[in-house]
C-alpha positions as CSV (number, residue, x, y, z in Angstrom):
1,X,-89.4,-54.3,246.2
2,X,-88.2,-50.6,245.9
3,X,-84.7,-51.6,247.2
4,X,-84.2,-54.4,244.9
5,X,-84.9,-52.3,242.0
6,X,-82.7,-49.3,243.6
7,X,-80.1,-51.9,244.2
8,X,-80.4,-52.7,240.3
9,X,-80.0,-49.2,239.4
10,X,-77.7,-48.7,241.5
11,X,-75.4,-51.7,240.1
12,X,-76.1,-51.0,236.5
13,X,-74.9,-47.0,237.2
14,X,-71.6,-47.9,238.8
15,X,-71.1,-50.3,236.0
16,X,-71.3,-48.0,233.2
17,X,-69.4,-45.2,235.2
18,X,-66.6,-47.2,235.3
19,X,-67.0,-48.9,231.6
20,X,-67.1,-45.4,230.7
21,X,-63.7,-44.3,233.0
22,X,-62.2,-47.1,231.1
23,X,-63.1,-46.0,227.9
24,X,-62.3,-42.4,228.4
25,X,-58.5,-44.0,229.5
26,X,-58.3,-46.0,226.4
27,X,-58.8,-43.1,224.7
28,X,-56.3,-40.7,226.5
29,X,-53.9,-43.3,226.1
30,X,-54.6,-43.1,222.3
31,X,-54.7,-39.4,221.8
32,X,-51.3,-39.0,223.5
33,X,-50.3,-42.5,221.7
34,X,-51.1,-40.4,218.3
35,X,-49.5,-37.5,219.6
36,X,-46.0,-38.7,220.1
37,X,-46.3,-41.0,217.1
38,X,-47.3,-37.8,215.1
39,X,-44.3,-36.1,216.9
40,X,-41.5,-38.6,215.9
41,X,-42.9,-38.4,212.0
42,X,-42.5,-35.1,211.8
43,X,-39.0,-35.0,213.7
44,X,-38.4,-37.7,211.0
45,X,-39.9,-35.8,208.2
46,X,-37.6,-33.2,208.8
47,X,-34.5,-34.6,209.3
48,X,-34.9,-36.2,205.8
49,X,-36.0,-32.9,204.3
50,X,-32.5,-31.7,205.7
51,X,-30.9,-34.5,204.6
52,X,-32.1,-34.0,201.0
53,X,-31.0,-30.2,201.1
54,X,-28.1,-31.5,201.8
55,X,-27.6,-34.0,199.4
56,X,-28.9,-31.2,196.6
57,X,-27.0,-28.2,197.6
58,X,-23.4,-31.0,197.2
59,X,-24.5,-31.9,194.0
60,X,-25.3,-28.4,192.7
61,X,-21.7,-27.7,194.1
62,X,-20.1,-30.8,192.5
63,X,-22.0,-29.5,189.4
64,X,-20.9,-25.9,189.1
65,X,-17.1,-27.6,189.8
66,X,-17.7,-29.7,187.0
67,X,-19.1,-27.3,185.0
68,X,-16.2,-24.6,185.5
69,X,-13.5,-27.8,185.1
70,X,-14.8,-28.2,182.2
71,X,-15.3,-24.9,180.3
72,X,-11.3,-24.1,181.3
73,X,-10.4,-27.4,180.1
74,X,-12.6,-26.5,176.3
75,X,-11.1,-23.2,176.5
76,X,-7.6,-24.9,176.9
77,X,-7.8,-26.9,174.3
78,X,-9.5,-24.6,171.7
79,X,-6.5,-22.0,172.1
């Protein structure tokens, strides 16, 4: 009677050891899922960030071109 119930035990223990290795790989394989996702976005992230800098300091330079262009072009004409 004692080793049927000890066998039971027994069974049930090594079953929820290894539900609970499975779950603990699941969730490794999550956390480092998340991490290399979160890695990417932010490699992402900044690259358009860069991109935008870009983009702002052309326009600011096309701009202040324009600008100038057209102050000697008023000053032209007005003399």
């Amino acid at each position: 009677m004692w080793s049927k119930k000890n066998a039971g035990v027994l069974e049930r223990a090594q079953n929820d050891l290894e539900q609970k290795t499975e779950e603990a790989d699941v969730i490794d394989r999550a956390r480092q899922d998340l991490g290399l996702l979160n890695c990417d976005m932010l490699d992402h992230i900044l690259l358009l960030l860069i991109i935008i800098i870009i983009i702002i300091t052309i326009s600011l330079f096309i701009c202040s071109k324009f600008a100038q262009f057209h102050m000697c072009t008023k000053s032209a004409v007005s003399s």
